[in-house]
Phi, psi and omega in degrees: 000110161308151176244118165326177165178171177097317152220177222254336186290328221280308167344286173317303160337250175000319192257004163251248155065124162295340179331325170283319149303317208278350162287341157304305178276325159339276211305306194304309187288342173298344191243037088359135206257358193224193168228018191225056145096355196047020181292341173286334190251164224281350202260342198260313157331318179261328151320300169301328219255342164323286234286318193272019176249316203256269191263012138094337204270170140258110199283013176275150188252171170260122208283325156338288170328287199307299203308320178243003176259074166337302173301330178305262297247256173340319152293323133355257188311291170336301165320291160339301179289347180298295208315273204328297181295333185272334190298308203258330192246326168288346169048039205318324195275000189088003171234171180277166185228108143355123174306307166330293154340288189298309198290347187263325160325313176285347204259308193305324238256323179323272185291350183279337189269358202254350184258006176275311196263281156145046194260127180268132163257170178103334237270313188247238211266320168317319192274332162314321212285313166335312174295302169297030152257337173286281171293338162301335181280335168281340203264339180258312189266327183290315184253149188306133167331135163284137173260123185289121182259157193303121151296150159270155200254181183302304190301328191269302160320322158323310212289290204301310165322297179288356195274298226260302206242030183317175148326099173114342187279344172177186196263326194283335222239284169334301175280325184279353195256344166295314195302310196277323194267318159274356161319306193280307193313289224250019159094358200284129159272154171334329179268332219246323173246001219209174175235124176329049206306318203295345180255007174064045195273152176220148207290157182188115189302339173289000188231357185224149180287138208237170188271322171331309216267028203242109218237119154271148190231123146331127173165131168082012187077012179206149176292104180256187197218118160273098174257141179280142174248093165298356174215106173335171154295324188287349192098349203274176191271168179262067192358069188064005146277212184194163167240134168231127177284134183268116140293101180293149169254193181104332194262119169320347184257294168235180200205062183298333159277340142310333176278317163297311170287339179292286164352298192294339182292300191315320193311297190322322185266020193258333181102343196271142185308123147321316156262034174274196183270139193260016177218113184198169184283162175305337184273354169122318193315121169287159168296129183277161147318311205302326201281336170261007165279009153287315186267014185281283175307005180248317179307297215294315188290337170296305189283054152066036188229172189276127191289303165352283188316324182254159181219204202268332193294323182338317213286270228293327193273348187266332168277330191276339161312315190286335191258303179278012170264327173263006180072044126339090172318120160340311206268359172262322156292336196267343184284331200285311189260032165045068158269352158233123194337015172241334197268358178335300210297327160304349180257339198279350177249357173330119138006124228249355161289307191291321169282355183271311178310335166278347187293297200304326207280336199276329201241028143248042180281043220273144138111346210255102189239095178285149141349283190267152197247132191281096175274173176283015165272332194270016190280309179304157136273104193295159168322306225282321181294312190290329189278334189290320199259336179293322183257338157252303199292045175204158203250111159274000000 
């Protein structure tokens, strides 16, 4: 059977045209899984063992019926759906079954009545509703509980840090261990330094942090670092501003500013462009997330913790943890880790005491297995907060 094709008449043609049935049957007997009718594949096997075991019926349709009874066709899919829900919670074969898995059973069971009757199922509000009985099963039962993950804490981030990235060891050891110490030093999810691989994100110095973005600032009696930040949580760009992070020197535990410079030297003698990325590989590639929630999980299992627990978010959730375990007011923390999306600019006038102090205090945190974990209740930022810090903690 030739396809129209070529123009919007011939199109048009076409979609008036028996052509479409008979490409409907075409396409249905190809997805078949045998030639014999489809009694053989799992899904029509277990359909039959429902209806003659479980409901006593005979699951052969009468092909007449289907053909001038619309409602038998609607019954069908009613039934189809018993099956689907006895199927994924009675487990007939002994193994789980997928939601993915239970839709493709129904498509056997589907095309095995349509090559006996030429009856198409599925078709109206009965065959939707399957899908969505499908996906409610995937999202409570089908997928595994989310696992909550663990911040790193300071002491365990070193430990692991010298184990995996020491000081010295190479230009690739040097950037992922810079990397790893400002995630946590400035609070950073994953996305906010690394380029986003799950969005095919591709790096652009307007959007991204660049060594350009690389500021020494005098304060507190030590060399710290002013990095610019180009991006919110949501991902969107800050329509030409930036929010800037304060690195602290100083810390006893860890030493994001020295690991950055120490980076910086190296990045230098490597020859890589000043508006590349500025956490990359020796060849210039900047770092995806994935890759550094690998190396997230590889630091934390050298320091003896389970690497499952953690991911590239451990860094931001290990600080804000660490900070409100050292007696960190909440509400300094949440302008510190920007959770909420109105308040960058307040934090960008913060006061160069107040964020250095918090800097110092989180990466000398030695020692800190807090009680409390920084949950999603301390994240918002009340009016009543944004306004109290719009008028003391920030230098106009």
């Amino acid at each position: 059977m030739s396809l129209p094709a070529g123009t919007m008449a011939a199109a048009l043609r076409f979609s008036t045209t028996d052509d479409v049935s008979d490409l409907k049957r075409k396409f249905l007997d190809a997805s078949m899984a045998d030639g014999r009718g489809g009694e053989h594949t799992t899904g029509v096997r277990g359909w039959i063992v429902y209806n003659v075991w479980g409901k006593g019926t005979s699951p052969l349709p009468d092909a007449q019926r289907m053909r001038s009874d619309f409602s038998f066709a609607a019954t069908i899919e009613d039934r189809l759906e018993d099956f689907a829900i006895w199927y994924v919670t009675y487990k007939p074969h002994g193994n789980e079954v997928s939601h993915v898995t239970m839709g493709k059973y129904v498509s056997q069971v589907r095309a095995w009545y349509h090559r006996i009757t030429r009856v198409v199922l599925g078709l109206g509000a009965e065959g939707s509703r399957i899908s969505d009985v499908l996906k409610g099963y995937a999202r409570l039962v089908d997928q595994p509980p989310p696992l909550e993950r663990e911040g790193c804490m300071p002491d365990d981030l070193r430990a692991g840090l010298d184990a995996v990235y020491p000081a010295g060891a190479s230009a690739a050891s040097a950037s992922m261990r810079a990397a790893l110490t400002y995630g946590f030093a400035s609070f950073s999810r994953g996305c906010e330094f690394a380029l986003d691989d799950s969005r095919r994100e591709a790096f652009d110095s307007t959007q991204h942090i660049t060594p350009a973005d690389v500021t020494p600032v005098r304060g507190a009696g030590a060399l710290n670092l002013r990095v610019k930040m180009r991006k919110r949580k949501d991902l969107r760009v800050l329509r030409g501003k930036h929010s800037e992070v304060m690195l602290a020197g100083g810390g006893s535990v860890l030493d994001p500013v020295g690991d950055m410079m120490e980076w910086l030297r190296a990045r230098r003698e490597l020859g890589l462009a000043e508006d590349g990325p500025l956490f990359c590989w020796p060849d210039g590639r900047g770092f995806a997330v994935r890759e550094i929630r690998a190396a997230v999980k590889a630091v934390m299992q050298a320091a003896g913790r389970d690497p499952a627990l953690f991911g590239a978010h451990s860094l931001r959730i290990g600080a804000a943890t660490a900070a409100l375990a050292s007696g960190v007011p909440p509400q300094l923390i949440r302008l510190m880790g920007r959770w909420s999306s109105d308040v960058y600019e307040i934090y960008c006038r913060m006061s160069l005491q107040s964020a250095l102090q918090v800097g110092v205090t989180i990466t000398s945190a030695a020692g800190v297995r807090p009680a409390t974990r920084f949950e999603q209740e301390h994240l918002e930022l009340l009016p009543s907060e944004i306004a109290a810090f719009g008028r003391a903690d920030v230098v106009r």
